[in-house]
mmCIF file of the N, C-alpha and C atoms, coordinates in Angstrom:
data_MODEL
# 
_entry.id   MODEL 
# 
loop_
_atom_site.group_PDB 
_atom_site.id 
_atom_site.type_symbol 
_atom_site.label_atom_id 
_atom_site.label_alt_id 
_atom_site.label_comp_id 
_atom_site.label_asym_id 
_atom_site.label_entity_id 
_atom_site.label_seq_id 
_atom_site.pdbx_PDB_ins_code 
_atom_site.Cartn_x 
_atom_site.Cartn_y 
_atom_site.Cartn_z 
_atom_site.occupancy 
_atom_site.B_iso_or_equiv 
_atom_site.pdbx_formal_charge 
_atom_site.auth_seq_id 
_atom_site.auth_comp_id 
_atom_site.auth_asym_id 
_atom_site.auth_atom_id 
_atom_site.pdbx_PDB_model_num 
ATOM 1   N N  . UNK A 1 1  ? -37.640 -14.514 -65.028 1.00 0.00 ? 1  UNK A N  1 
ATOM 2   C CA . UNK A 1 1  ? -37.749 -13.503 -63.996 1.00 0.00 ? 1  UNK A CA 1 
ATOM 3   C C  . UNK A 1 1  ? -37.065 -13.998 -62.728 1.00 0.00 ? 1  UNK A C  1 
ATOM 4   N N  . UNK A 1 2  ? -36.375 -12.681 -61.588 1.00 0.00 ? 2  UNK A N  1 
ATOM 5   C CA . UNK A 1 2  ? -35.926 -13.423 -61.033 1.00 0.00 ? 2  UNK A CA 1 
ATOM 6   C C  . UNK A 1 2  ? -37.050 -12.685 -59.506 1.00 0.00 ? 2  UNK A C  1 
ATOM 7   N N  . UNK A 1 3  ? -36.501 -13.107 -58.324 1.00 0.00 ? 3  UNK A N  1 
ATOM 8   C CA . UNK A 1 3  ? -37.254 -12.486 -57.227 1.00 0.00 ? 3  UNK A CA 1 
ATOM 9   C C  . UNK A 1 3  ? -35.852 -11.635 -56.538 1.00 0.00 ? 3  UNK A C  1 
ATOM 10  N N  . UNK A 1 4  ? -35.537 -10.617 -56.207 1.00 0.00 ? 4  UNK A N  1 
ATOM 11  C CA . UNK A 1 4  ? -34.587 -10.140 -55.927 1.00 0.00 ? 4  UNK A CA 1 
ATOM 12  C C  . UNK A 1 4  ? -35.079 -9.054  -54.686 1.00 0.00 ? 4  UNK A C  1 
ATOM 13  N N  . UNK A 1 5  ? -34.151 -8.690  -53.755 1.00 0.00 ? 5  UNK A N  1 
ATOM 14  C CA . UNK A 1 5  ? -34.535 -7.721  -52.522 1.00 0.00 ? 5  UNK A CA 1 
ATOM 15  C C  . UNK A 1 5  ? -33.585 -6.547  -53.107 1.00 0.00 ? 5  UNK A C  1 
ATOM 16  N N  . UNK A 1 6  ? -34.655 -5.380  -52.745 1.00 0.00 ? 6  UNK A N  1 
ATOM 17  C CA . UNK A 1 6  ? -34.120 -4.332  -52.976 1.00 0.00 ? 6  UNK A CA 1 
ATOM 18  C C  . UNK A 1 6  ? -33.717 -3.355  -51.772 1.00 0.00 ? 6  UNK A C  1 
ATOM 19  N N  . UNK A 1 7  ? -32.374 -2.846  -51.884 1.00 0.00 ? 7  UNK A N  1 
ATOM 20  C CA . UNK A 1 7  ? -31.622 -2.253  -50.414 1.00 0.00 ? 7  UNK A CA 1 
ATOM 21  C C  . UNK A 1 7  ? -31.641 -1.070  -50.621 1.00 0.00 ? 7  UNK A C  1 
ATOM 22  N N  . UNK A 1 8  ? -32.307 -0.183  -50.338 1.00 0.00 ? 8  UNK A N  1 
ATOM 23  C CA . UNK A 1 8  ? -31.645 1.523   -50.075 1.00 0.00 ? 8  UNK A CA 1 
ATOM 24  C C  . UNK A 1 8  ? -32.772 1.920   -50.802 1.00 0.00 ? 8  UNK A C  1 
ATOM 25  N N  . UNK A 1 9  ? -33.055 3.325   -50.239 1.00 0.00 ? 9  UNK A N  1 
ATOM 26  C CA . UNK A 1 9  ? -34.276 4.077   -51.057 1.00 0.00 ? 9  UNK A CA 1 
ATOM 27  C C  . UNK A 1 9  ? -35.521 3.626   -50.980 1.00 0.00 ? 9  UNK A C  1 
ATOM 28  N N  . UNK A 1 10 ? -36.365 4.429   -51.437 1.00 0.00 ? 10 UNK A N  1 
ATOM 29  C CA . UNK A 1 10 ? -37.664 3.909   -50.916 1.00 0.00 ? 10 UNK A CA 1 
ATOM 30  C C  . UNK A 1 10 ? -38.298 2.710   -50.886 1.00 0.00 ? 10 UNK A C  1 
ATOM 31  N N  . UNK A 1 11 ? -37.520 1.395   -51.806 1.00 0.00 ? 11 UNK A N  1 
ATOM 32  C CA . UNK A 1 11 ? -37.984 0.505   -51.886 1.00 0.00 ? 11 UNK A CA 1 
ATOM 33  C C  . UNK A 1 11 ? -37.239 -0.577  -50.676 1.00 0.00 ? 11 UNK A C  1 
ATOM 34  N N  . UNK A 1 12 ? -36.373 -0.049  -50.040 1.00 0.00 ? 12 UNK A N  1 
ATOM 35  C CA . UNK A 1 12 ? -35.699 -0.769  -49.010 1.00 0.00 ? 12 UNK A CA 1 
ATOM 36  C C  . UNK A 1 12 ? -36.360 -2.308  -47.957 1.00 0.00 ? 12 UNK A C  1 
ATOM 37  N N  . UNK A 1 13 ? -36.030 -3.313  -48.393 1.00 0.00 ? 13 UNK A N  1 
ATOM 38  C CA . UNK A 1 13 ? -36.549 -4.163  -47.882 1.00 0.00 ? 13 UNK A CA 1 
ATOM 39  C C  . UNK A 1 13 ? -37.790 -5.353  -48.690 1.00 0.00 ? 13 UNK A C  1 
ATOM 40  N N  . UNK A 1 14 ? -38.148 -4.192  -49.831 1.00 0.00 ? 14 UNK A N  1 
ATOM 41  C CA . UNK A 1 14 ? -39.330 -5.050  -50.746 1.00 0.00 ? 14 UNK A CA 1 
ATOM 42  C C  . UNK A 1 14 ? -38.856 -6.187  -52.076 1.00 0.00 ? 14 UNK A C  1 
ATOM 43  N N  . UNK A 1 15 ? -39.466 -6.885  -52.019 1.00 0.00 ? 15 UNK A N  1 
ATOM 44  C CA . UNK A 1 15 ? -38.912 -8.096  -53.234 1.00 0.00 ? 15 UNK A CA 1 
ATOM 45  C C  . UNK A 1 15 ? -39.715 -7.556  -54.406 1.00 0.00 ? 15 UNK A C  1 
ATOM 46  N N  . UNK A 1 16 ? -38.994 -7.617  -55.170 1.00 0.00 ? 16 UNK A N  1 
ATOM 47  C CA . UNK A 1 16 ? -39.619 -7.308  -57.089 1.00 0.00 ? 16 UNK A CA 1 
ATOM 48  C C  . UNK A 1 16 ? -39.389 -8.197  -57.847 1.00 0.00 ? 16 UNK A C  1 
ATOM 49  N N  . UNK A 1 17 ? -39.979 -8.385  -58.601 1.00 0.00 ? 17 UNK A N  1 
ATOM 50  C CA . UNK A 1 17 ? -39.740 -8.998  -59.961 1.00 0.00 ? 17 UNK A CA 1 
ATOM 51  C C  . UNK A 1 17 ? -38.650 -8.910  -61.132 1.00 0.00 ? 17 UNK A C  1 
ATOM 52  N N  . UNK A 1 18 ? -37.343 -9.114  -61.486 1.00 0.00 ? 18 UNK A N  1 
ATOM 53  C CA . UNK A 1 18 ? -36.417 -8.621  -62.386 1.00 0.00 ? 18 UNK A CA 1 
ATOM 54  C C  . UNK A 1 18 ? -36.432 -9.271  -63.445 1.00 0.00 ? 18 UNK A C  1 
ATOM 55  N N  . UNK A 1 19 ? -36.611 -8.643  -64.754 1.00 0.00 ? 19 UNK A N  1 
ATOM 56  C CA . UNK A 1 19 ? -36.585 -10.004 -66.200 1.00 0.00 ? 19 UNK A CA 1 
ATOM 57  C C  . UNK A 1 19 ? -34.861 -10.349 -66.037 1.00 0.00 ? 19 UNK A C  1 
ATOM 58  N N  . UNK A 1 20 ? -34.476 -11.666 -66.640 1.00 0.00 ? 20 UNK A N  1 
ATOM 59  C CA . UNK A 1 20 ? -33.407 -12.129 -66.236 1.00 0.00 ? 20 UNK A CA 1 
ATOM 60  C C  . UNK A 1 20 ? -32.594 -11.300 -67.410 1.00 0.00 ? 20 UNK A C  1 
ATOM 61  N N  . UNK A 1 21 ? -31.256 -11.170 -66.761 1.00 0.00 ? 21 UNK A N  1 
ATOM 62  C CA . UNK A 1 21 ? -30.411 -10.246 -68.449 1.00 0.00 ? 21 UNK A CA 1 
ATOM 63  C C  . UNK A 1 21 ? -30.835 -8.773  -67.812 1.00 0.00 ? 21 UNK A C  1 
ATOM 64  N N  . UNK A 1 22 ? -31.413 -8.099  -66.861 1.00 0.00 ? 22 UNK A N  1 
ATOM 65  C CA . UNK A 1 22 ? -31.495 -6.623  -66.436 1.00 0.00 ? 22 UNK A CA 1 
ATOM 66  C C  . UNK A 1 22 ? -30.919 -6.528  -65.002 1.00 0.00 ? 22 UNK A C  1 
ATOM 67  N N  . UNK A 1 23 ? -30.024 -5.398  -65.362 1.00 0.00 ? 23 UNK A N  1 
ATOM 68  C CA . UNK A 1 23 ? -29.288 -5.329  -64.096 1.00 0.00 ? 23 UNK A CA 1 
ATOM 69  C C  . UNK A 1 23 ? -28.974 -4.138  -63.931 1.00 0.00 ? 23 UNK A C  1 
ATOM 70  N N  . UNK A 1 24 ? -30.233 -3.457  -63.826 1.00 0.00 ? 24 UNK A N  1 
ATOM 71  C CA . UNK A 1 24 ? -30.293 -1.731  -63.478 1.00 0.00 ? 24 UNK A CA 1 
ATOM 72  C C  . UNK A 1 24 ? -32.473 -1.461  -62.947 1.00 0.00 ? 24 UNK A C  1 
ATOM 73  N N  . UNK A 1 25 ? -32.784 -0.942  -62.414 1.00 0.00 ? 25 UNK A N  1 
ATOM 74  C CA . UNK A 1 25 ? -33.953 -0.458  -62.762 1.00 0.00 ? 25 UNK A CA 1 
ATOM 75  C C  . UNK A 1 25 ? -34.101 1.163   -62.062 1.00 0.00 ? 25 UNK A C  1 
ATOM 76  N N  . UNK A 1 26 ? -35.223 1.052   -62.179 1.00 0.00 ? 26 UNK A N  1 
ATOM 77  C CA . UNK A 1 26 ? -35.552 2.779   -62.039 1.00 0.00 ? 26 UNK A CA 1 
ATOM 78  C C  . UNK A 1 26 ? -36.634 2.999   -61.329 1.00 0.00 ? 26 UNK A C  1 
ATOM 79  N N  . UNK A 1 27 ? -37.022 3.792   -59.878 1.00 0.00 ? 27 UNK A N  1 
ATOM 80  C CA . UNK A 1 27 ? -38.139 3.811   -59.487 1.00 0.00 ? 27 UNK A CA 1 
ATOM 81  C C  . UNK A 1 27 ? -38.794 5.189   -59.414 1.00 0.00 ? 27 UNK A C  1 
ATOM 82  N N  . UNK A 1 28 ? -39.673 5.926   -59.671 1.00 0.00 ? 28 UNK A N  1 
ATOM 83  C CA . UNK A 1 28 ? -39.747 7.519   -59.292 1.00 0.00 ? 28 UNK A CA 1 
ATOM 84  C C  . UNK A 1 28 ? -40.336 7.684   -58.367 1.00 0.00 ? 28 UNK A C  1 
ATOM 85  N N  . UNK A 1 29 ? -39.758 8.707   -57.725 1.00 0.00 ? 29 UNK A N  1 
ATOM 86  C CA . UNK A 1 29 ? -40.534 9.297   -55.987 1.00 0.00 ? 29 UNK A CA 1 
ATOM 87  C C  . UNK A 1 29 ? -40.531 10.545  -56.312 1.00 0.00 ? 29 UNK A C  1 
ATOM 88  N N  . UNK A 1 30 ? -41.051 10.844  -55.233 1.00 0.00 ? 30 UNK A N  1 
ATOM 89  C CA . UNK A 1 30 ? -41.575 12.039  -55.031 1.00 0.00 ? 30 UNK A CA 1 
ATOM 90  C C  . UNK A 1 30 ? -40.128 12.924  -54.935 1.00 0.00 ? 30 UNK A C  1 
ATOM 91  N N  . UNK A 1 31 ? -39.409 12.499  -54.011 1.00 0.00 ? 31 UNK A N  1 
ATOM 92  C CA . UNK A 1 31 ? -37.866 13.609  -54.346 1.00 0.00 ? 31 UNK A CA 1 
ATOM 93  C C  . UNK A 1 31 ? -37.334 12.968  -56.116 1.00 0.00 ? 31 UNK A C  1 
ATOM 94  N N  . UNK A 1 32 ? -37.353 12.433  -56.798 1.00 0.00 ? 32 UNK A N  1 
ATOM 95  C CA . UNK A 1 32 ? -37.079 12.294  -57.944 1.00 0.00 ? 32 UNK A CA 1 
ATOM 96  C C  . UNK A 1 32 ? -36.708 10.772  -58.336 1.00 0.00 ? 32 UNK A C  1 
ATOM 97  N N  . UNK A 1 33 ? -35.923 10.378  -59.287 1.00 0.00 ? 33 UNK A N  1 
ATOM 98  C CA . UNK A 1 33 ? -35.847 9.338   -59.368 1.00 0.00 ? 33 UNK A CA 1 
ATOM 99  C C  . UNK A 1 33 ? -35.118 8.507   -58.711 1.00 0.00 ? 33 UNK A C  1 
ATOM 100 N N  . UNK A 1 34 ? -34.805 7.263   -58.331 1.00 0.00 ? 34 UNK A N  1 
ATOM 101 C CA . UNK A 1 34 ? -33.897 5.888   -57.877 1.00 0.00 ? 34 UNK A CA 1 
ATOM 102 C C  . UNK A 1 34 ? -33.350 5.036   -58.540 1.00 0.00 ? 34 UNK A C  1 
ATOM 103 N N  . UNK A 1 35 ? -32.449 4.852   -58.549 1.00 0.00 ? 35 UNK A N  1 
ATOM 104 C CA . UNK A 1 35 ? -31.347 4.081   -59.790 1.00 0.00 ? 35 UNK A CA 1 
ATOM 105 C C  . UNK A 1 35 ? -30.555 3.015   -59.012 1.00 0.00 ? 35 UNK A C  1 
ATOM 106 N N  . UNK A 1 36 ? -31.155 1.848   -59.447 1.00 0.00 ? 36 UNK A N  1 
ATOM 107 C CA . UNK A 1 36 ? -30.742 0.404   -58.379 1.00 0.00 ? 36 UNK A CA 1 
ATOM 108 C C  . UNK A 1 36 ? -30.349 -0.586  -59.689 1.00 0.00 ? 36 UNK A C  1 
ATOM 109 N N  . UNK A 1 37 ? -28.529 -0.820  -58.960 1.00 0.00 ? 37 UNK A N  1 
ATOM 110 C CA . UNK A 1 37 ? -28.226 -1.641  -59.790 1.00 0.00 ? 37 UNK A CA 1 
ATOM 111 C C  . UNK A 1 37 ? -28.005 -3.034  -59.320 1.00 0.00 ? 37 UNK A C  1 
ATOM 112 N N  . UNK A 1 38 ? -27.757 -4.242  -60.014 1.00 0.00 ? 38 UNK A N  1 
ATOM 113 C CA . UNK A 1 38 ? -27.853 -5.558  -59.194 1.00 0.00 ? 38 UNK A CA 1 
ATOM 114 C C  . UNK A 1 38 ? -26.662 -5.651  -58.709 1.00 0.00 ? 38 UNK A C  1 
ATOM 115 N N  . UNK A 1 39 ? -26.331 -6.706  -57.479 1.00 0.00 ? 39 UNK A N  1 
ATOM 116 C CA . UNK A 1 39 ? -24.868 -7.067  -56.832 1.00 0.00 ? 39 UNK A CA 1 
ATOM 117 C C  . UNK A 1 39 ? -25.448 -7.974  -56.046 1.00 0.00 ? 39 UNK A C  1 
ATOM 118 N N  . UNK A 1 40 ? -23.849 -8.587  -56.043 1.00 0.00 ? 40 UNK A N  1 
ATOM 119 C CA . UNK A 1 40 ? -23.828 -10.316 -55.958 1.00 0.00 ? 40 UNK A CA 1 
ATOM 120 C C  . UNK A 1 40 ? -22.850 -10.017 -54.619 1.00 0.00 ? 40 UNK A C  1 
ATOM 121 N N  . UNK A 1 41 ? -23.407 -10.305 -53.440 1.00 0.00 ? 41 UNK A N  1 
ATOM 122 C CA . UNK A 1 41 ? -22.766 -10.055 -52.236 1.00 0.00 ? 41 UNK A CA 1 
ATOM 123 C C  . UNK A 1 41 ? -22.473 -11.065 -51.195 1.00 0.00 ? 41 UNK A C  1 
ATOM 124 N N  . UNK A 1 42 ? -21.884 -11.533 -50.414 1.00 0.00 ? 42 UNK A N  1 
ATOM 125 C CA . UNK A 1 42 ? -21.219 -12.740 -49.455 1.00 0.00 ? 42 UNK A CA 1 
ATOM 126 C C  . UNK A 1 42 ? -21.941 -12.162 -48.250 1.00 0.00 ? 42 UNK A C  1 
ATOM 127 N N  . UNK A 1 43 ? -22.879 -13.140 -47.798 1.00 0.00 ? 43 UNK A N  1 
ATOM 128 C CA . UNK A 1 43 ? -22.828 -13.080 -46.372 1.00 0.00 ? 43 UNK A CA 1 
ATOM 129 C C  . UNK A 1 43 ? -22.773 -14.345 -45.196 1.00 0.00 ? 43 UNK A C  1 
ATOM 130 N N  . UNK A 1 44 ? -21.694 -13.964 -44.508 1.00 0.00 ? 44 UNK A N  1 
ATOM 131 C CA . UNK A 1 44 ? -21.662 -14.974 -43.780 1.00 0.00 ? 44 UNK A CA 1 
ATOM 132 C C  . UNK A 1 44 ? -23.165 -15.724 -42.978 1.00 0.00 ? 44 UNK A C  1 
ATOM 133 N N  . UNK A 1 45 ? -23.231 -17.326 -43.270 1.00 0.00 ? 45 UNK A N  1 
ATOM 134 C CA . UNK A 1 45 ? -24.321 -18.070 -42.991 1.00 0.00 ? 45 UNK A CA 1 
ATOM 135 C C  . UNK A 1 45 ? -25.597 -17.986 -43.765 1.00 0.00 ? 45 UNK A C  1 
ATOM 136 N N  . UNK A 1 46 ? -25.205 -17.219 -44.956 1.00 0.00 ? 46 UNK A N  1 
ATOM 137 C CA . UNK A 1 46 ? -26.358 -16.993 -46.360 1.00 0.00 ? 46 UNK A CA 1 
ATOM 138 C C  . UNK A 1 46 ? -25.246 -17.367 -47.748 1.00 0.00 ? 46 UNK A C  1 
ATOM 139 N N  . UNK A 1 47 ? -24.372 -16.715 -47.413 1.00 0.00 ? 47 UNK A N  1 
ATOM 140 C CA . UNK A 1 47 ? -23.589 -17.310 -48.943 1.00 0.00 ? 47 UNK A CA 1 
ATOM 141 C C  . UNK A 1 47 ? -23.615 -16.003 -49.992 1.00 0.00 ? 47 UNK A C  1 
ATOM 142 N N  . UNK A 1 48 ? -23.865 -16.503 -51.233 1.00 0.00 ? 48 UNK A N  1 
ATOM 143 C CA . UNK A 1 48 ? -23.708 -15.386 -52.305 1.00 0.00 ? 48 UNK A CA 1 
ATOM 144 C C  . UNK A 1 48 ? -25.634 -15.285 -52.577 1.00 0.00 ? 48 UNK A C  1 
ATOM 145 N N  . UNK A 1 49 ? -25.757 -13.914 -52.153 1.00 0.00 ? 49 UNK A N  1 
ATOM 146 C CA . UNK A 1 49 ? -26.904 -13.147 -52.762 1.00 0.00 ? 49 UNK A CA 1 
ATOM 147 C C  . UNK A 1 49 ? -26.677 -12.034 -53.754 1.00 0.00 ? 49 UNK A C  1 
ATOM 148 N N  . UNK A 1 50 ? -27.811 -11.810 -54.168 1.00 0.00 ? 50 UNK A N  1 
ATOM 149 C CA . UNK A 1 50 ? -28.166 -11.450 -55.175 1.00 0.00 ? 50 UNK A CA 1 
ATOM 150 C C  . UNK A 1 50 ? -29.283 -10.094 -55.019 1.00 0.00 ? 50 UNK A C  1 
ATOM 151 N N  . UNK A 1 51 ? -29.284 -8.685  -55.197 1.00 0.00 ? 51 UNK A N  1 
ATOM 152 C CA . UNK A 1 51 ? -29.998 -7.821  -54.694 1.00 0.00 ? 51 UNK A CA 1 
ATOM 153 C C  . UNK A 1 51 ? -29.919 -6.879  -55.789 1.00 0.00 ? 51 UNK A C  1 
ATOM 154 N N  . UNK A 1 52 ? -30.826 -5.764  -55.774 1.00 0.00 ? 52 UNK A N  1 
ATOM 155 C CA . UNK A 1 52 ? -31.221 -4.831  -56.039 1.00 0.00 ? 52 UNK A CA 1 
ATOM 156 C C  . UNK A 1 52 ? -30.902 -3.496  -55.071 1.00 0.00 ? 52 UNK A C  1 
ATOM 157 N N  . UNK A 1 53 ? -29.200 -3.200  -55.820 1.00 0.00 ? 53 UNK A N  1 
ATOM 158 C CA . UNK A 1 53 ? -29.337 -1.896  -54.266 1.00 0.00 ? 53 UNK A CA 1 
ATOM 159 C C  . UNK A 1 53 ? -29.181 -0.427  -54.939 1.00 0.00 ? 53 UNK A C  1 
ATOM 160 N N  . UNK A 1 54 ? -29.487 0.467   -54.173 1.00 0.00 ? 54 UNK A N  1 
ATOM 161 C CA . UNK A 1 54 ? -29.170 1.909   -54.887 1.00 0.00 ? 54 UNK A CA 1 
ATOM 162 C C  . UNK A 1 54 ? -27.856 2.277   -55.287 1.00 0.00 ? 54 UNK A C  1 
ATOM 163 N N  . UNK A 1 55 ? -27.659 2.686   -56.469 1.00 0.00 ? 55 UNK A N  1 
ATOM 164 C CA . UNK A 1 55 ? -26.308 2.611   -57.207 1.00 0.00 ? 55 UNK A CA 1 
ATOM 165 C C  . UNK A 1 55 ? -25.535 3.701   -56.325 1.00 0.00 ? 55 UNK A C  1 
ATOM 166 N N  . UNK A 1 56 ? -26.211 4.429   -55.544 1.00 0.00 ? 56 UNK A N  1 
ATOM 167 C CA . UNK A 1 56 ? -25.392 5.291   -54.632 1.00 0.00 ? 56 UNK A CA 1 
ATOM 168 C C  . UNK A 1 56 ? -24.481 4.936   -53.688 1.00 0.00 ? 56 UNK A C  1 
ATOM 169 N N  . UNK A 1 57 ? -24.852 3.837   -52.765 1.00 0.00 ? 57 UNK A N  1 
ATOM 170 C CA . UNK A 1 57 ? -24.213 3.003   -51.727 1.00 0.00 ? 57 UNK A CA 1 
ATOM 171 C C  . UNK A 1 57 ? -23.357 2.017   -51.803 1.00 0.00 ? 57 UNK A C  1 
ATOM 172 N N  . UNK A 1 58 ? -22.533 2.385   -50.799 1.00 0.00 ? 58 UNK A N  1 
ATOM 173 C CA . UNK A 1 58 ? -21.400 1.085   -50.908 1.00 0.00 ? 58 UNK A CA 1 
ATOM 174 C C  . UNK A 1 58 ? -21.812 0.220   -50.627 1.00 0.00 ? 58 UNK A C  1 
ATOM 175 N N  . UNK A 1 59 ? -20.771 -0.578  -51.018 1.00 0.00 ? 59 UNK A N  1 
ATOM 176 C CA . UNK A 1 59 ? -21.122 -2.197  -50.900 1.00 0.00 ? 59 UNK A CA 1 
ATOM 177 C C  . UNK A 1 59 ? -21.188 -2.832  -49.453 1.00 0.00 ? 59 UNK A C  1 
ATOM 178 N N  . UNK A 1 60 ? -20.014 -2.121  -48.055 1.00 0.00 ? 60 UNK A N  1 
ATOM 179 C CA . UNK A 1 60 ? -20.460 -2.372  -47.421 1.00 0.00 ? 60 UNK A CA 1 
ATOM 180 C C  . UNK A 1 60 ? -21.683 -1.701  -46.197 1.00 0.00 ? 60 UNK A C  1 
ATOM 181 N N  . UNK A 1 61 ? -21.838 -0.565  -46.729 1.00 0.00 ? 61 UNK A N  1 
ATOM 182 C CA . UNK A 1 61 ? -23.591 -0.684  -46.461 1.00 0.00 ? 61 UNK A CA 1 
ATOM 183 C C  . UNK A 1 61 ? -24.512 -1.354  -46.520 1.00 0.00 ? 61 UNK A C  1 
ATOM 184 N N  . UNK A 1 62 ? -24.210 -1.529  -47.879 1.00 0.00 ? 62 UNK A N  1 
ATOM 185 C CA . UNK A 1 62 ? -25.858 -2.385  -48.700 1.00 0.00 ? 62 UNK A CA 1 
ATOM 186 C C  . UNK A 1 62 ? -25.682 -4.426  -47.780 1.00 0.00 ? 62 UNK A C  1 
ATOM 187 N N  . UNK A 1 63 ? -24.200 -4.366  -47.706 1.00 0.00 ? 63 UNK A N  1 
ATOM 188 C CA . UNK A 1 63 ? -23.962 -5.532  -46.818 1.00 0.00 ? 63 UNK A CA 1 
ATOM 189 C C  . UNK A 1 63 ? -24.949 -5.677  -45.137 1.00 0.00 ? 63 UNK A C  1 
ATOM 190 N N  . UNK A 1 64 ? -24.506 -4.664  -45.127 1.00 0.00 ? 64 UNK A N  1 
ATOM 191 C CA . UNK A 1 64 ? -24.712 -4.258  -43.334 1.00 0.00 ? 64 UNK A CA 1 
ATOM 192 C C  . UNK A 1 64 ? -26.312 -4.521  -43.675 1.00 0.00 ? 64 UNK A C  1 
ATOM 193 N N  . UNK A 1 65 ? -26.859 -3.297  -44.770 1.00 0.00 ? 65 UNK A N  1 
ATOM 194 C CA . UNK A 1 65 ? -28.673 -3.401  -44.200 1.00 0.00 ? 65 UNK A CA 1 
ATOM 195 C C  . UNK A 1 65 ? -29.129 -4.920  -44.916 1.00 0.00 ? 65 UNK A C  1 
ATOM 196 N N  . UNK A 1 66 ? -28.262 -5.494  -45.758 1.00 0.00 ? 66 UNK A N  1 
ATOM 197 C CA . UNK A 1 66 ? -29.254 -7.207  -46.139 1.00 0.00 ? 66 UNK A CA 1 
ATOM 198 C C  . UNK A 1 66 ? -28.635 -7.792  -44.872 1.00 0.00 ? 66 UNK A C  1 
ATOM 199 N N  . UNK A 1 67 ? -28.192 -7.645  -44.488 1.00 0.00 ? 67 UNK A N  1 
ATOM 200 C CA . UNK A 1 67 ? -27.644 -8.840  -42.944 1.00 0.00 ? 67 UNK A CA 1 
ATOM 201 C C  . UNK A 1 67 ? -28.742 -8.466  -41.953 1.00 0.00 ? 67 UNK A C  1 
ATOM 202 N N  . UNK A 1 68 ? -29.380 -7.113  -42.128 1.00 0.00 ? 68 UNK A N  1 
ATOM 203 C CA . UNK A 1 68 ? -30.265 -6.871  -41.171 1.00 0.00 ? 68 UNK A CA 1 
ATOM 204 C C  . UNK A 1 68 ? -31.432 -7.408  -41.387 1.00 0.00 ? 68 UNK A C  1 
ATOM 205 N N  . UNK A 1 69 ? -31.898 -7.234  -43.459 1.00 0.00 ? 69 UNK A N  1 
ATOM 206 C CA . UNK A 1 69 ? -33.272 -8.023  -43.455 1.00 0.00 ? 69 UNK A CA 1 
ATOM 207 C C  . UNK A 1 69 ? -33.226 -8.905  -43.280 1.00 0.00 ? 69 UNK A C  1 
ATOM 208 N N  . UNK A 1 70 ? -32.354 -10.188 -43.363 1.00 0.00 ? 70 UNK A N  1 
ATOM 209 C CA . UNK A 1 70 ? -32.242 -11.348 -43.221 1.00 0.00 ? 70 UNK A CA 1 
ATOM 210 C C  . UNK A 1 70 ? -32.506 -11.483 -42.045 1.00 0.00 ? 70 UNK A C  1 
ATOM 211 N N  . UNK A 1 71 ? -31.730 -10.989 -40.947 1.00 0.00 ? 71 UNK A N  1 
ATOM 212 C CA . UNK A 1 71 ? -32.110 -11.572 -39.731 1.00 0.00 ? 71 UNK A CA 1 
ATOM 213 C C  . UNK A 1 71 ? -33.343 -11.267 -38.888 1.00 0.00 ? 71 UNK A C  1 
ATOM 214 N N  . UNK A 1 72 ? -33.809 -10.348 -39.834 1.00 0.00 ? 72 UNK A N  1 
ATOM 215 C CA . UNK A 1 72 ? -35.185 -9.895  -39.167 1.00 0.00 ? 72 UNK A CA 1 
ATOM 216 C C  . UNK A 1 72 ? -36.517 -10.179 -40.044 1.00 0.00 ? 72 UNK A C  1 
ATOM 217 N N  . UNK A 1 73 ? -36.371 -11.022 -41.110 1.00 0.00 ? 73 UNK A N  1 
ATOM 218 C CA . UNK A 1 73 ? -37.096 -11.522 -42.705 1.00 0.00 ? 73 UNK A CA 1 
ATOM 219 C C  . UNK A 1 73 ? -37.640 -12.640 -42.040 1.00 0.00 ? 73 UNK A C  1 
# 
């Protein structure tokens, strides 16, 4: 298992649990479902992470809001 942060959608900001080898999950809300796939992203003074973001968003979004949890984590 791994511990991974999840970016975008209702789970924005929360750490989950991922079995290792899965690199998609699924959450349901109330507007319908969430579809978060994994990515391996560079940030300057963190390096290469590893997240859970909504398969909707670009990459440099999902950049922008983990630079934010980080600095505010």
């Amino acid at each position: 298992m791994s511990i991974l942060l999840y970016v975008g959608g209702s789970k924005d900001g929360e750490k989950g649990l991922v079995p290792y080898g899965f690199s998609r999950s699924m959450a349901m809300t109330e507007e319908g479902p969430e579809f978060y796939a994994e990515r391996v992203l560079s940030l300057e003074r963190v390096g290469k992470v590893r997240v859970m973001a909504l398969e909707s968003l670009q990459d440099t979004w999902v950049a922008e809001r983990l630079a934010d949890h980080y600095a505010h984590g």
